[in-house]
mmCIF file of the C-alpha atoms, coordinates in Angstrom:
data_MODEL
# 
_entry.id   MODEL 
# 
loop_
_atom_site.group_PDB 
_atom_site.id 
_atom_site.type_symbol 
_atom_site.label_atom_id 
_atom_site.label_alt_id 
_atom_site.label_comp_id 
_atom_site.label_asym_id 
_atom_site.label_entity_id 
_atom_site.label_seq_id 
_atom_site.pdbx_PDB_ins_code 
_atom_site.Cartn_x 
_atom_site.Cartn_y 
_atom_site.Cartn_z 
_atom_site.occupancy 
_atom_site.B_iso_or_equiv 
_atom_site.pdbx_formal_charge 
_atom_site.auth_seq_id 
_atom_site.auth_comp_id 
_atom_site.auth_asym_id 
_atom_site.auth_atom_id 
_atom_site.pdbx_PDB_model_num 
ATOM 1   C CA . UNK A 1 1   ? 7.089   -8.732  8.441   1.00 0.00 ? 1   UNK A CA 1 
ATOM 2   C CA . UNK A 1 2   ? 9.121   -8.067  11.688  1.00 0.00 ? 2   UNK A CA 1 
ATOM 3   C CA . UNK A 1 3   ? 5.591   -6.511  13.320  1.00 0.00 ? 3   UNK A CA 1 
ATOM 4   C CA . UNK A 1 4   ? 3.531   -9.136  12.877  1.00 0.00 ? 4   UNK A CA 1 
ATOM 5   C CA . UNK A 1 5   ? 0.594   -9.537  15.296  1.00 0.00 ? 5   UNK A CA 1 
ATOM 6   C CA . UNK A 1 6   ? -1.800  -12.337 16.713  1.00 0.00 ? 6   UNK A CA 1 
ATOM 7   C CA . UNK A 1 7   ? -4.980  -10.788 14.971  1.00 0.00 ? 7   UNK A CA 1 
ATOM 8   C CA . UNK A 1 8   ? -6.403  -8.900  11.693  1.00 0.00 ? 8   UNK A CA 1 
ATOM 9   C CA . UNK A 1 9   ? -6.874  -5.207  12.418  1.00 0.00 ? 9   UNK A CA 1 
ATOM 10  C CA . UNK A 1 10  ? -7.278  -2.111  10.657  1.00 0.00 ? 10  UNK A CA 1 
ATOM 11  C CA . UNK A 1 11  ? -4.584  0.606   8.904   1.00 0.00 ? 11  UNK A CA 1 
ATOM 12  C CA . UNK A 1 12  ? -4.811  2.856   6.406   1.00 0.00 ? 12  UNK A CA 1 
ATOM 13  C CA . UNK A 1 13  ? -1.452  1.911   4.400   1.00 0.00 ? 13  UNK A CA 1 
ATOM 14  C CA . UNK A 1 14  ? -0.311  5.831   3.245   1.00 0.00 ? 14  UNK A CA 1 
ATOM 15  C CA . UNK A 1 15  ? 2.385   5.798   0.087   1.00 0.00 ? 15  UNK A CA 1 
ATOM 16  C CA . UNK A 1 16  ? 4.158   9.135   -0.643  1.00 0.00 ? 16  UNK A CA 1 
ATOM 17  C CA . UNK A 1 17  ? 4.509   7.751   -4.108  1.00 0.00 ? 17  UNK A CA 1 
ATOM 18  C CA . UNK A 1 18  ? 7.561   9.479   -5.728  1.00 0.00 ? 18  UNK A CA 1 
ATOM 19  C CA . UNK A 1 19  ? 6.843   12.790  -5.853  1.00 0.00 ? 19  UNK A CA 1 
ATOM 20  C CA . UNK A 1 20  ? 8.302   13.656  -9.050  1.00 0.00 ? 20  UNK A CA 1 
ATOM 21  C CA . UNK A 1 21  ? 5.850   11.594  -10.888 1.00 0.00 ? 21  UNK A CA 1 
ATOM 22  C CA . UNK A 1 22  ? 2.743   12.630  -8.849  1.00 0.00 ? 22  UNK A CA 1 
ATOM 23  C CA . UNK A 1 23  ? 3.864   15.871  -10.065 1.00 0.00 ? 23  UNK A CA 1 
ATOM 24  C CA . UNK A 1 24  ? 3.786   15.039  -13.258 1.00 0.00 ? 24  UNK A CA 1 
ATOM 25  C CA . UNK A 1 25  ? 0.868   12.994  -13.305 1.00 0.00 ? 25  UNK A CA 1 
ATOM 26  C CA . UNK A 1 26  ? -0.921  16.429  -11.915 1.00 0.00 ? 26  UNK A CA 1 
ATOM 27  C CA . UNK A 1 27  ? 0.260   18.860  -14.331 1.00 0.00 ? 27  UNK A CA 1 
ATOM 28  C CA . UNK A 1 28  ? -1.547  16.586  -17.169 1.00 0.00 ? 28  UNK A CA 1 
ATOM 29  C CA . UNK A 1 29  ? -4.508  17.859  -18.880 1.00 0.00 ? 29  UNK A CA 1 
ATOM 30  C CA . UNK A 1 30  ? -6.369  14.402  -18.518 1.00 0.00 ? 30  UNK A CA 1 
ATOM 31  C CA . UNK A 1 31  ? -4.831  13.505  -15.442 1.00 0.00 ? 31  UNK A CA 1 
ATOM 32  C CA . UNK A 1 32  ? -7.708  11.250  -13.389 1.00 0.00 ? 32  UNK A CA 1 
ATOM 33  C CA . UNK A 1 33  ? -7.862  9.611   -10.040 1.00 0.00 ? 33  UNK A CA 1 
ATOM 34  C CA . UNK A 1 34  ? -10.276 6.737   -9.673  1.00 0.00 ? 34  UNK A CA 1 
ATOM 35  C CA . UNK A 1 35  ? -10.863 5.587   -5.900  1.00 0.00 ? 35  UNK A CA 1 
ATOM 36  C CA . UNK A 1 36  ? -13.250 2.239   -4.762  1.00 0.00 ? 36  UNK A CA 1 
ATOM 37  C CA . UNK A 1 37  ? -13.430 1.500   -0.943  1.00 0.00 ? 37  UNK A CA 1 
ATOM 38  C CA . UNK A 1 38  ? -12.790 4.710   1.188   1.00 0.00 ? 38  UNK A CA 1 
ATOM 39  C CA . UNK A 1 39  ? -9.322  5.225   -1.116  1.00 0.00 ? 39  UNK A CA 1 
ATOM 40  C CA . UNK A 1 40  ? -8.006  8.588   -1.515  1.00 0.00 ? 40  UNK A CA 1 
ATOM 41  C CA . UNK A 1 41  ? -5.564  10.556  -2.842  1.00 0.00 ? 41  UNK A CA 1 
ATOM 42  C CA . UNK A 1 42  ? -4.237  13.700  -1.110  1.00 0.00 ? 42  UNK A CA 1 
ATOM 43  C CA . UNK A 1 43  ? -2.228  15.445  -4.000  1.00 0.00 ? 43  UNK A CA 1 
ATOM 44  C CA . UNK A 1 44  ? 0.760   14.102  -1.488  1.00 0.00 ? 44  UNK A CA 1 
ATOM 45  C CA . UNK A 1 45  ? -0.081  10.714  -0.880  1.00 0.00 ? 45  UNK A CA 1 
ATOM 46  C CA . UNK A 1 46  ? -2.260  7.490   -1.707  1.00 0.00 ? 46  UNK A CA 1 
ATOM 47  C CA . UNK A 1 47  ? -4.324  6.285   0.985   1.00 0.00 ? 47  UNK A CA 1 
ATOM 48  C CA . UNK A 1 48  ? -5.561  2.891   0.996   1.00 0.00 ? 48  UNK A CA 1 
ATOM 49  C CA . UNK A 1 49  ? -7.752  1.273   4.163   1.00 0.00 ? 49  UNK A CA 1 
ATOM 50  C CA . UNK A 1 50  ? -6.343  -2.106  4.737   1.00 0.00 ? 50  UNK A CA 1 
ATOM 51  C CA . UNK A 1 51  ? -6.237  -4.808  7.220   1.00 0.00 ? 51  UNK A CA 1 
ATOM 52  C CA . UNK A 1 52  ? -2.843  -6.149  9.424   1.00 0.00 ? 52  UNK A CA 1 
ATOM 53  C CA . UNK A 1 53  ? -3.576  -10.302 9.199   1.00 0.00 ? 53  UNK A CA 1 
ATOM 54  C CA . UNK A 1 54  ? -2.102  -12.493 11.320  1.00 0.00 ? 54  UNK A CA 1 
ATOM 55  C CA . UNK A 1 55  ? 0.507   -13.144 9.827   1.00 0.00 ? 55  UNK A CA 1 
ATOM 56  C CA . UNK A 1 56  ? 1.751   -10.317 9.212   1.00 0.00 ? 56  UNK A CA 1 
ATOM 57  C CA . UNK A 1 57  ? 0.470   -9.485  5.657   1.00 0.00 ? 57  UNK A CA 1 
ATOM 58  C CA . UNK A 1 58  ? -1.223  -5.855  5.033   1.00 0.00 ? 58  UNK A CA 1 
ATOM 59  C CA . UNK A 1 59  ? -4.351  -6.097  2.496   1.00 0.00 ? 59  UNK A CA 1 
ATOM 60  C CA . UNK A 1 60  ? -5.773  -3.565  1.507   1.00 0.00 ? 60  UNK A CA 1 
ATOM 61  C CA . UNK A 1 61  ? -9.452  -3.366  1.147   1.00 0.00 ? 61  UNK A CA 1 
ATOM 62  C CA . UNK A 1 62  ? -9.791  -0.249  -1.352  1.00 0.00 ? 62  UNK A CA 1 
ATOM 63  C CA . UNK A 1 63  ? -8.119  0.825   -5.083  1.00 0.00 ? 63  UNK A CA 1 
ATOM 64  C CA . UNK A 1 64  ? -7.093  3.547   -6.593  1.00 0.00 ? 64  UNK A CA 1 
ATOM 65  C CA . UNK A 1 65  ? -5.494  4.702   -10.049 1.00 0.00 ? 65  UNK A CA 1 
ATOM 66  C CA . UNK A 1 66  ? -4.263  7.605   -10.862 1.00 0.00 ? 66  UNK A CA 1 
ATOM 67  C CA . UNK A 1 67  ? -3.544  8.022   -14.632 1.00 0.00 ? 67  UNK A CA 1 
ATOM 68  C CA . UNK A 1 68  ? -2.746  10.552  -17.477 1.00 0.00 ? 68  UNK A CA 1 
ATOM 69  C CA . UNK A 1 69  ? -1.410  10.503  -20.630 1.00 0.00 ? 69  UNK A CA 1 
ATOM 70  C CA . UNK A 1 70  ? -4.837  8.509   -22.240 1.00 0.00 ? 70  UNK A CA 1 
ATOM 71  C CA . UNK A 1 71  ? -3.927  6.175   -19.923 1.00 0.00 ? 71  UNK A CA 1 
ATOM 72  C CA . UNK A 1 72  ? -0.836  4.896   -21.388 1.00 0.00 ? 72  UNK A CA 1 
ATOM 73  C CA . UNK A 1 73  ? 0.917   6.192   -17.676 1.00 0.00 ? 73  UNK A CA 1 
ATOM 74  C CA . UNK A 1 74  ? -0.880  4.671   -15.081 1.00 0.00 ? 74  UNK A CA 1 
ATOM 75  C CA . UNK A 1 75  ? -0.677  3.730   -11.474 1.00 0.00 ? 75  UNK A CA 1 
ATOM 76  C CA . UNK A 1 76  ? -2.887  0.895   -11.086 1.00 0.00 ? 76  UNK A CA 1 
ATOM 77  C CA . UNK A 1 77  ? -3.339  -0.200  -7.120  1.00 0.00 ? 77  UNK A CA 1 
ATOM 78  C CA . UNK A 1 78  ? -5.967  -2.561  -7.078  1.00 0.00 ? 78  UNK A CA 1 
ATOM 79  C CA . UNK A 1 79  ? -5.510  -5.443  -4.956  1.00 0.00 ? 79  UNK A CA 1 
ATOM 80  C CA . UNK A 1 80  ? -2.541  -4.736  -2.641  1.00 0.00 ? 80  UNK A CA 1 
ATOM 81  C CA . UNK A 1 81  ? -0.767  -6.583  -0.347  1.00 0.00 ? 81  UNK A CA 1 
ATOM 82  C CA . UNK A 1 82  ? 2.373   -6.067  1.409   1.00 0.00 ? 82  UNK A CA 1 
ATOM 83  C CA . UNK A 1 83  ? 4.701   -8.684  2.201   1.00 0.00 ? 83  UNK A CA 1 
ATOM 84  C CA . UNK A 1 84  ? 8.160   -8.545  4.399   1.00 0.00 ? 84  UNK A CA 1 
ATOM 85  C CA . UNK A 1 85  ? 9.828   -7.716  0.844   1.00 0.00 ? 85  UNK A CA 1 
ATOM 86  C CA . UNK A 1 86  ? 7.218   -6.422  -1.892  1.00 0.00 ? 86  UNK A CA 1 
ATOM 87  C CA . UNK A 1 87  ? 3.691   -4.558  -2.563  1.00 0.00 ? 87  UNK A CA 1 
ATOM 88  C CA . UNK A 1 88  ? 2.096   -6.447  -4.705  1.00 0.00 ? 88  UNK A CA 1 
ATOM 89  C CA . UNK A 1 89  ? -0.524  -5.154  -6.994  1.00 0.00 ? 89  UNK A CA 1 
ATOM 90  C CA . UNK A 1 90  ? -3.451  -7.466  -9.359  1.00 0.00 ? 90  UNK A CA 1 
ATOM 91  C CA . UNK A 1 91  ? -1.803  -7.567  -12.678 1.00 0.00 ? 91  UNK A CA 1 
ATOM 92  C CA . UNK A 1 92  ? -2.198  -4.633  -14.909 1.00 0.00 ? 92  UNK A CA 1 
ATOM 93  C CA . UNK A 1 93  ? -2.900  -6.200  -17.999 1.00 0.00 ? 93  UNK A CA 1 
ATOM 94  C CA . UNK A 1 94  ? -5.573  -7.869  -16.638 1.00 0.00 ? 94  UNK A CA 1 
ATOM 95  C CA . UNK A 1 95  ? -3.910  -11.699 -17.473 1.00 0.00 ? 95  UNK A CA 1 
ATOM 96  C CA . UNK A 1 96  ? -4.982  -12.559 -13.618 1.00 0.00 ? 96  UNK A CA 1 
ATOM 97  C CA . UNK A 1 97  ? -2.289  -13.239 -11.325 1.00 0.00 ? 97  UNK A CA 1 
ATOM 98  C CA . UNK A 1 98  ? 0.642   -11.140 -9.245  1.00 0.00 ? 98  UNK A CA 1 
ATOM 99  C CA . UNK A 1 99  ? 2.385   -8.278  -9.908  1.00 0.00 ? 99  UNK A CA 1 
ATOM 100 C CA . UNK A 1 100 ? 5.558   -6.644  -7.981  1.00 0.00 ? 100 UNK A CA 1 
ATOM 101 C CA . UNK A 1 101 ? 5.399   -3.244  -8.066  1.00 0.00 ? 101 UNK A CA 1 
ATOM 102 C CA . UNK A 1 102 ? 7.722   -2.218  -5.494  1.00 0.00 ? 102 UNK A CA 1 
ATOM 103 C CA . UNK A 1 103 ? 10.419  -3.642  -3.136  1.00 0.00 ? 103 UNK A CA 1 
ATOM 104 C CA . UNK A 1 104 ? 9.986   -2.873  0.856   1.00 0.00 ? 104 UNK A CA 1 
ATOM 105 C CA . UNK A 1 105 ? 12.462  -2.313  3.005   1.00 0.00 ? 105 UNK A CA 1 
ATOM 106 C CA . UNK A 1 106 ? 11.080  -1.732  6.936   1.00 0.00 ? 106 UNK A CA 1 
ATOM 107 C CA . UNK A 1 107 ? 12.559  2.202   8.446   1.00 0.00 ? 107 UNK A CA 1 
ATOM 108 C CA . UNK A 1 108 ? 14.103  2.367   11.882  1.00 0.00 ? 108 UNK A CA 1 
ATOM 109 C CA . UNK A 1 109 ? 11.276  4.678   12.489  1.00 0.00 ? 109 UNK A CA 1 
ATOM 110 C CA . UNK A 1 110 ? 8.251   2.870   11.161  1.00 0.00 ? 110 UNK A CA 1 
ATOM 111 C CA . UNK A 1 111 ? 7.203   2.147   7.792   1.00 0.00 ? 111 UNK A CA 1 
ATOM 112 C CA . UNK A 1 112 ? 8.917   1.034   4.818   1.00 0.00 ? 112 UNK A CA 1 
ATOM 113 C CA . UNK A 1 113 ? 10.898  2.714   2.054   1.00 0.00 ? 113 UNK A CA 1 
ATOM 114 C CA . UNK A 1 114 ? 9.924   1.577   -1.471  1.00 0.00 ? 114 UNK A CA 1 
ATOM 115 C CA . UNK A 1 115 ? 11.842  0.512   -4.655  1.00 0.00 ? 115 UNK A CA 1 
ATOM 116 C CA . UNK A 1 116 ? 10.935  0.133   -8.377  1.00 0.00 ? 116 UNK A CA 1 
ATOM 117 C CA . UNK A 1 117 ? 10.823  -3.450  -8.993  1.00 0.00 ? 117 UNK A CA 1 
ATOM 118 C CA . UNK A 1 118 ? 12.521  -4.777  -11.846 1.00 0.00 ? 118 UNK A CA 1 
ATOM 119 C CA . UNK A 1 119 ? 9.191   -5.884  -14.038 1.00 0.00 ? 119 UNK A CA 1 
ATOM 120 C CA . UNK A 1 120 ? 7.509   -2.482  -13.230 1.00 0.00 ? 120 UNK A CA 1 
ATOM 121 C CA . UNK A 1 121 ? 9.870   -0.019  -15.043 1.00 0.00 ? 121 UNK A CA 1 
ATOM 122 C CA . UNK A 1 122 ? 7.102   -0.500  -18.128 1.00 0.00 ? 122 UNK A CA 1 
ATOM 123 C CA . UNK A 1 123 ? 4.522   0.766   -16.467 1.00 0.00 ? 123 UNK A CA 1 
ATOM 124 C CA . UNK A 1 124 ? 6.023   4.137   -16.036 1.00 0.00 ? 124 UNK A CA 1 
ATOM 125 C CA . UNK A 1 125 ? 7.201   3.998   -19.826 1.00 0.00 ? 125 UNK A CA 1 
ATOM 126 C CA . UNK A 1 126 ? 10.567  3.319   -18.945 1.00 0.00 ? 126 UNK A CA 1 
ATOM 127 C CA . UNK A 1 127 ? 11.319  6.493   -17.098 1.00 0.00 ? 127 UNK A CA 1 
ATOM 128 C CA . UNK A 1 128 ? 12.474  5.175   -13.672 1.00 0.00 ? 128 UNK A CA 1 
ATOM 129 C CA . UNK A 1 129 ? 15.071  2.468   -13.342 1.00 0.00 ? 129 UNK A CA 1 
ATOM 130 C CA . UNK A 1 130 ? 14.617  -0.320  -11.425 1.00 0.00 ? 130 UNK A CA 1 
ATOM 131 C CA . UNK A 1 131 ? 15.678  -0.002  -7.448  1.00 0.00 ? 131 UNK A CA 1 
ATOM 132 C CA . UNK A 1 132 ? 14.853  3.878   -7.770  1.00 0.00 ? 132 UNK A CA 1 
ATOM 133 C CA . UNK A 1 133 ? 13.335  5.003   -4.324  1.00 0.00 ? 133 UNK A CA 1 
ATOM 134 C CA . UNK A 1 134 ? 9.637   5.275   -5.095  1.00 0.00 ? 134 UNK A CA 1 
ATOM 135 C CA . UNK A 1 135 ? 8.739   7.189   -1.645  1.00 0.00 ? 135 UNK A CA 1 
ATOM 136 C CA . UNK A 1 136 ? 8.069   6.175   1.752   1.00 0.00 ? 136 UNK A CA 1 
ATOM 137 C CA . UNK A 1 137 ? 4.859   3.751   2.878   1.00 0.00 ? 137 UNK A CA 1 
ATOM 138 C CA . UNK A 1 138 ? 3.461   4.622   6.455   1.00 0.00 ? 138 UNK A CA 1 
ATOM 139 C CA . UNK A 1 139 ? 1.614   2.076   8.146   1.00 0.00 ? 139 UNK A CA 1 
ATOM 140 C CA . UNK A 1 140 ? -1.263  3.974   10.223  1.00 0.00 ? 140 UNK A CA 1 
ATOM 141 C CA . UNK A 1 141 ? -3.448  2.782   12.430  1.00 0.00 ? 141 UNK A CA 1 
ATOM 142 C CA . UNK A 1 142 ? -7.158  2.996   11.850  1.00 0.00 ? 142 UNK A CA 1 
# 
């Protein structure tokens, strides 16, 4: 990350997750947001408390998941950590590991914009091509 600093500290990491599908997601009958940690979603926005380490990494200390559909469409952020290049989420299926869910590319004004990685077009059934913008990620401070 080009901002790294010399200790942890505190952000909230806020993700204006496309908002065609947050839309979507919201018009569902059985549409349900599930929040650990001081997480929150704003209708807008996901909103996740994290931590800045030293190296540059941001962790986030809550989850959330927003779902419809039975569950078959879900957006499952549960362990997430940004790197200089991805946001990387625990692995949906529950096999243990890493998963890319978006590529990050830092904003001349702050931030990052966000990508559709290639191995996460099956989690919204297909419906978004890989590299499509997936909304902006502000980095807030605490």
């Amino acid at each position: 990350m080009t901002d790294a600093v010399s200790e942890a500290r505190s952000v909230i990491l806020e993700w204006h997750v496309r908002p065609s599908l947050l839309t979507y997601l919201q018009r569902m009958p059985d549409f349900a947001v599930t929040t650990e940690g001081g997480a929150e979603f704003t209708g807008e926005a996901v909103r996740l408390p994290a931590m800045r380490t030293a190296d540059g990494r941001l962790e986030a200390s809550g989850a959330i998941e927003l779902s419809g559909h039975g569950g078959a469409l879900t957006l499952p952020l549960r362990g997430v950590v940004v790197t200089e290049d991805a946001l990387w989420i625990d692995e949906p299926t529950g096999a243990g590991g890493r998963h890319r869910l978006v590529n990050v590319r830092p904003r001349a004004e702050g931030g990052y914009d966000t990508t559709l990685a290639a191995e996460s077009d099956i989690l919204f059934l297909y419906n978004y091509l890989p590299d499509t913008s997936f909304g902006p990620l502000l980095v807030v401070d605490a």
